[in-house]
Steps between C-alpha positions, in 0.01 A plus 500: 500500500551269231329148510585225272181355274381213679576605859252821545305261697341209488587209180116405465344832491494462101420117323745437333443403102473152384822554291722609781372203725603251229829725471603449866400125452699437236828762547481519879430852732688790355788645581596867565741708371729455828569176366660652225863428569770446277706173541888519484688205369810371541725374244451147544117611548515634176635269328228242576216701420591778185702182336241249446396665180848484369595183588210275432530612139805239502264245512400498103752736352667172403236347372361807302816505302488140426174492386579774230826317375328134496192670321767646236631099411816498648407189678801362767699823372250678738667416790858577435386877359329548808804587693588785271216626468443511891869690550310740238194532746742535811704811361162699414404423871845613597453822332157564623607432845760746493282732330249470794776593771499801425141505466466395874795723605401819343128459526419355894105511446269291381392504143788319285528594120270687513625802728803496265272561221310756649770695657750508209213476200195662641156347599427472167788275349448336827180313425712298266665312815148559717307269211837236465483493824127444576485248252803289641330506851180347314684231297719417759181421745405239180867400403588418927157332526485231207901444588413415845187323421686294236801403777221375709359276235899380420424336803135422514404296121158509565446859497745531174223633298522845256130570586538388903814697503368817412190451674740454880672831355212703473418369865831558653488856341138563668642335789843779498245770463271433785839461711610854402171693542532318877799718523814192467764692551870423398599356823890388487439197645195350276632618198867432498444086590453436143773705371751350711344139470512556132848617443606237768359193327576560150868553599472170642440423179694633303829408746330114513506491161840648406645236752290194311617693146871459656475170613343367157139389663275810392203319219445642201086495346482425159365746278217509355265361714107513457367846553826688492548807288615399125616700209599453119871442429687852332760426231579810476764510735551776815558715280231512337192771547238248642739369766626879614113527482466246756830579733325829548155358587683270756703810655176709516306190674860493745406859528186357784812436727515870583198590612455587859824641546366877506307417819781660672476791363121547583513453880863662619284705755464185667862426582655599815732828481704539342253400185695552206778283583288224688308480193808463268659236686166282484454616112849339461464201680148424341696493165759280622258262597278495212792478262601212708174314489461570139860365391476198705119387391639602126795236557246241646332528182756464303627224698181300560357592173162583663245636254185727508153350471269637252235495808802650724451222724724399643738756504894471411568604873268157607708348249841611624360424878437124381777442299792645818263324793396195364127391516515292816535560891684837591517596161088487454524701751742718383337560183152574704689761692640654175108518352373678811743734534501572125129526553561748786697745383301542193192585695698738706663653194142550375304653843830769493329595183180559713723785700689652188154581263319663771806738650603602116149540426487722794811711359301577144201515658627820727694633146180529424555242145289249707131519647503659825317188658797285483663706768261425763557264776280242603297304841892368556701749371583393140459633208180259433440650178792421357487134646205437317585646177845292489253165598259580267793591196693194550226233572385619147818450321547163681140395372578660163866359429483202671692416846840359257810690580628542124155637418540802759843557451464740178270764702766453776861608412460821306315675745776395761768585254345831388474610860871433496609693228296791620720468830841474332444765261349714800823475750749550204315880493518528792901395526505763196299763682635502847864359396571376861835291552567262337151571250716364164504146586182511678380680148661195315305222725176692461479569177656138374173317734297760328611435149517097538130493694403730171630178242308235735206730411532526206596132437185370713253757272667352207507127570234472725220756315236188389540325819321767690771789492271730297276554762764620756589714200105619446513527911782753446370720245161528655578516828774749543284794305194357718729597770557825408156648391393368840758722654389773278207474622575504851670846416252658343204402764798605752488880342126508522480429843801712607579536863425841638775530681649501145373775360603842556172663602191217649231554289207749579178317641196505290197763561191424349188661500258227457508163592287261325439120621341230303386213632476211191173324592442134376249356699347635862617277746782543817773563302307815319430600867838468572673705223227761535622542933846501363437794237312716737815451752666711221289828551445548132340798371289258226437154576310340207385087470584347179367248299597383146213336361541211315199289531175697531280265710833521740490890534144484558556303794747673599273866494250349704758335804655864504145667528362245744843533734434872433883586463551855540787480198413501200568196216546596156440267253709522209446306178784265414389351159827343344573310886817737534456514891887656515492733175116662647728575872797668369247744292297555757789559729725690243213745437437585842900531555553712208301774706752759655547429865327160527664190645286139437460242676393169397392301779439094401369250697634146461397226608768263577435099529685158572880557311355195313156493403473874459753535251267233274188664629554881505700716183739770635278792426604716740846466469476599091289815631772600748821429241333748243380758728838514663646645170278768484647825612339629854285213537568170749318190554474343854369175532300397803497144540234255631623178596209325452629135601571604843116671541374189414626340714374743774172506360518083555579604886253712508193284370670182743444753812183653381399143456580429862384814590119395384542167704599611797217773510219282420600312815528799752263723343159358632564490853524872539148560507392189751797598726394898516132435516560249794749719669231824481224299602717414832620832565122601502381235728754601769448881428293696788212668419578852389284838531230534148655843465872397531698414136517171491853349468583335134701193470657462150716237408867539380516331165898436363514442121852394380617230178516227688153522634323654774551425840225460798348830557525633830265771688576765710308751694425832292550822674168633672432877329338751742157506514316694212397759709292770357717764590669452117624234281763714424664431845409119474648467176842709585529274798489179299725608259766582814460160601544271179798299482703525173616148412691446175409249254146580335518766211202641350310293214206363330251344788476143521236251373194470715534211652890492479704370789745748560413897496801587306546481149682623198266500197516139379927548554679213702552563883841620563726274712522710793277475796238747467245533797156705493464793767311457787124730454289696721175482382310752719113410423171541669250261631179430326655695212531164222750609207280433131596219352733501231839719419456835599548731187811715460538818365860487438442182324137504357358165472729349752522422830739716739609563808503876454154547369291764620177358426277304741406566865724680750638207654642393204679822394686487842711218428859536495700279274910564556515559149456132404173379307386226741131407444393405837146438422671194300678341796282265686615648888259823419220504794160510414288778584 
């Protein structure tokens, strides 16, 4: 029957580590793999929370393009070229969202770009999309953040600080990461608020202000103003090289509109059936609204003439929001309204970020171009790994680059646009492949998004390369072959360890002869003790003890703790001059290998301490043993740990109850005598007087040693023998022996001290905790016979005293001890003679 971890029995069988604890503190109790369940969407559902991405990028398109053409000189001119250059930026996103329906339609799983790239280039052209890709969910985490953060300070003047800025960034990251390792899902409701708030509002604004353009009562800012962007005059005319130069630098920057719109394509699992065409018709209307929003904030612009700060606060959105609203009544509150929900979709369009990394990490990971850990689920079922990595990749570029829109953009757009290209170049092969109906025109939209994503590229790498575009570039060619060696060597560690069940024949067991243990020896203490039970477990047929001697003084030691302990394995020493602890193992193990028909086996004890500490305190010998061993051919290591943190603290226990132990016997302890000797010398008064020749009748007392001290002793009535009758002692002694009564709890040992309380003891070892009484003891002796002082000799054990001992008078060789060594001479009940 199978029994899920956790559930075998009872939760508090096993403490639980310190790390877990603060775990379920922090993250709350786990959840189980039931809980598993995949979430269909609806359309409107869908909308709301795979569009934030998308859409929010509307908020400083705008503004990125104006920034590049006022930086270029072309002063007020700036804000009549921003119109074309916008219809430039809307009919790339018009081609890239028709490229991307039939991205969703033909491919209705999750994994976006790059699926196409794998399926219709292979796994290895397809790292090209998996690191353009990975790198747009990182920069977008950074771009969404500092946009958001920036909105907020639009509105808030005291926090409109560079540093402040990207210190609340780096928070609200932290902030989106602990969220996601809790397990925030992408509920409908939550998530689509601020998309719908968002596209709401600024329509407002943009239909408010068309209406005040109409009527003649829209203001106008003048231009410059302190603080905005600036630029030197060009008399060279637009047809000169430096202003192409700078049209293209303000398209690429429009290029940041874009971004987000592939989100579709990386969850259509999630859409109700049928997925492929619930997916397109969100894909579509996504683009109609973000072409909307980014034509009617472009007009505002051009309208209001709102320019960029050099700080980027406060935004041309906040600008735009002032200007249409006014600054008074309804319209401060209006322009509030716009900030928050500007602020609020660019957070969400950031955490969706926090979903994407981890599930295409996942896909790599399990192509095996990826380490194998970033595949594994977490306490709440996420990928926590990948959570971390994406918080720990972008709160570095945010503290490196600063928390300024225009400073992130050039690490944004050409991994978003490469991860396009890859996708329209991938479905126009696979129109040409599979020639469905229809495939030409569908060939024609592919391949054009593929072709114009490959100019942005292109354009971005060339105008953007000393802003911070040559590391994306660097990122590229190092991380794609990075990529692939790791899956090479995933391949080749995956023909090593073959499956059996893959090979033809299962391989033939081993059969050795010999098998030869070693035991490394470093010092004699618990651990040694422990590795040496462990090796005999193995049956060997040569067990040997080694020591590599380092320090002479040390082995010396060493020799005379094995001799004392008297071991019954022997320790070689062998002499380790040069300190080569790891070199002197694998030739002492290779040479004893290299015999025909001998398997080794190196046993190590380690000693393992606090995860902390231990690592500063204690090197990793054992570990370097074990890794070079393990190469050599019919030879293993096994190491036998020793946690040595969690026997101290039982050791602590132990000397706390010992401790206790000692204090509660010195207070019961001293009684035992009084009480017996007062008890006999009652029992005697009320006895009747008895025949001379009749055995008198023995009264010893029951003593009960245990840990926690001994309790009051108690006597009871011995059995009477028969008579000694001088028919035989044979028959007297047989007759006794019938009559004992066995009682567990005494074993035979050393005899006690003379003078000793109790009449059982263990040689100087610590009473066990278990009750163990004394048997009652027929003494059978004979009047006017007085036993000679002192402890009668013992010829089973000469020069000490002993029950058994054949020496003495015949009254003292009758007595029958029930195989316990009870003096009773010592025990103050004994009748005098």
């Amino acid at each position: 029957m199978r029994k899920a971890v956790g559930f075998l029995g009872r939760g508090d069988t096993l403490p639980e580590g310190v790390g877990y604890t603060l775990k379920r503190r922090l993250l709350g109790p786990p959840m189980v793999n039931q809980e598993l369940d995949e979430q269909r969407l609806s359309n409107v559902a869908a909308l709301g929370v795979l569009a934030p991405d998308g859409i929010s990028s509307s908020a400083y398109g705008t503004e990125e393009i104006l920034i590049e053409l006022l930086k270029g000189g072309l002063a007020v001119t700036a804000f009549t070229l921003i119109l074309p250059l916008t219809g430039v930026v809307l009919f790339v996103m018009a081609l890239v969202v028709l490229s991307y329906r039939e991205v969703v339609t033909v491919y209705t799983r999750a994994g976006g770009s790059y699926v196409v790239a794998r399926d219709n280039f292979g796994p290895k052209v397809a790292q090209i999309a998996a690191v353009a890709l990975l790198i747009d969910y990182v920069v977008t985490v950074a771009v969404q953040v500092a946009a958001g953060t920036a909105a907020v300070a639009s509105a808030v003047p005291a926090i409109a600080n560079p540093e402040l800025i990207t210190v609340i960034s780096i928070a609200i990251v932290i902030l989106m990461c602990y969220g996601n390792l809790r397990g925030i899902r992408e509920a409908s409701r939550a998530f689509a608020l601020p998309t719908y708030l968002f596209s709401g509002i600024v329509i407002l604004l943009i239909v408010t202000g068309l209406v005040r353009e109409i009527f003649g009562d829209l203001p106008r800012y003048a231009y410059p103003r302190p603080g905005q962007y600036t630029g030197h005059h060009s008399f060279s005319g637009l047809i000169a090289f430096g202003m192409v130069f700078v049209l293209l630098r303000a398209f690429a920057n429009g290029g940041s509109s874009l971004t987000g719109i592939e989100a579709v394509s990386n969850a259509v699992s999630a859409f109700k059936p049928p997925e492929g065409l619930n997916a397109r018709k969100v894909l579509v209307t996504e683009g109609l609204i973000l072409g909307t929003l980014v034509a009617g904030i472009s007009w505002l612009a051009h309208a209001t003439h709102s320019a960029p700060y050099t700080t980027g606060v406060p935004t041309v959105l906040a600008q735009e929001a002032h200007a249409v609203f006014g600054q008074h009544g309804v319209g401060e509150v209006l322009f509030v309204a716009v900030q928050a929900a500007t602020a609020l979709i660019l957070y969400t369009g950031g955490n969706t970020s926090f979903n994407g990394f981890p599930f295409l990490a996942n896909f790599v990971a399990e192509d095996a171009f990826l380490p194998r850990w970033l595949t594994k689920r977490g306490h709440r079922l996420v990928f926590s790994n990948g959570i971390i990595v994406l918080a720990v990749l972008s709160c570095a570029l945010l503290a490196g680059a600063g928390a300024n829109v225009n400073a992130l953009v050039p690490f944004y757009a050409i991994g978003v646009f490469t991860a396009f290209t890859m996708a329209g170049f991938g479905m126009a092969k696979y129109h040409h492949t599979h020639k469905e109906p229809h495939w030409r025109r569908k060939l024609v939209i592919n391949f054009s998004a593929g072709v114009t994503s490959l100019i942005v590229v292109a354009i971005f790498v060339l105008v953007k390369f000393t802003e911070g575009a040559w590391l994306v570039v660097i990122l590229f060619a190092i991380g794609v072959p990075t990529l692939i060696r790791l899956n090479r060597e995933y391949g080749m560690e995956a023909q090593v360890l073959e499956r059996i069940s893959d090979r033809p024949k299962p391989p033939a067991q081993p059969n050795y002869s010999r098998r030869t243990v070693f035991v490394f020896v470093d010092s004699f203490d618990l651990a040694t003790i422990a590795a040496l039970r462990y090796a005999r477990s193995l049956r060997p047929t040569t067990l040997r003890a080694v020591h590599f001697v380092i320090d002479t003084a040390v082995a010396d030691a060493l020799r005379e703790e094995w001799t004392r302990a008297g071991m019954d394995v022997v320790l070689d020493f062998i002499d380790c001059p040069d300190r080569r602890i790891a070199r002197a193992a694998a030739e002492l193990v290779s040479g004893e290998a290299a015999q025909p028909g001998v398997q080794v086996t190196v046993v190590l004890p380690r000693r393992s301490y606090s995860p902390l500490i231990g690592r500063l305190l204690h090197d990793r010998t054992a570990d370097k043993i074990a890794a070079v061993v393990s190469r050599i051919p019919h030879a293993a290591a096994t190491i036998v740990p020793f946690d040595v943190q969690s026997r101290l603290e039982v050791l602590h226990a132990r000397q706390v109850a010992q401790a206790e132990q000692a204090a509660a016997a010195r207070t019961h302890l001293p009684g035992l005598a009084e009480e017996a000797a007062k008890e006999e010398r009652s029992a005697a008064a009320a006895a009747p007087p008895r025949d001379p020749d009749e055995a008198p009748r023995v009264r010893v007392p029951r003593i009960w040693a245990s840990r926690a001290g001994a309790a009051p002793a108690k006597t009871v009535p011995a059995r009477t023998p028969r008579p000694w009758r001088r028919t035989g002692p044979a028959r007297a002694r047989t007759a006794a022996r019938r009559r004992r009564t066995r009682r567990p709890g005494c074993r035979p040992s050393s005899p006690p001290r003379p003078g000793s309380a109790g009449c059982c003891a263990d040689g100087g070892a610590a009473p066990t905790s278990r009750l163990r009484p004394c048997r009652s003891v027929s003494i059978p002796t004979t009047t006017g016979r007085r036993r000679p002082p002192g402890p009668v000799p013992s010829a089973r054990w000469p020069g000490r005293a002993g029950p058994r001992s054949r020496a003495g008078s015949a009254p003292w060789r009758s007595a029958r001890w029930s195989g316990t060594r009870c003096w009773p001479w010592m025990s103050p009940t004994l009748p005098a003679t």
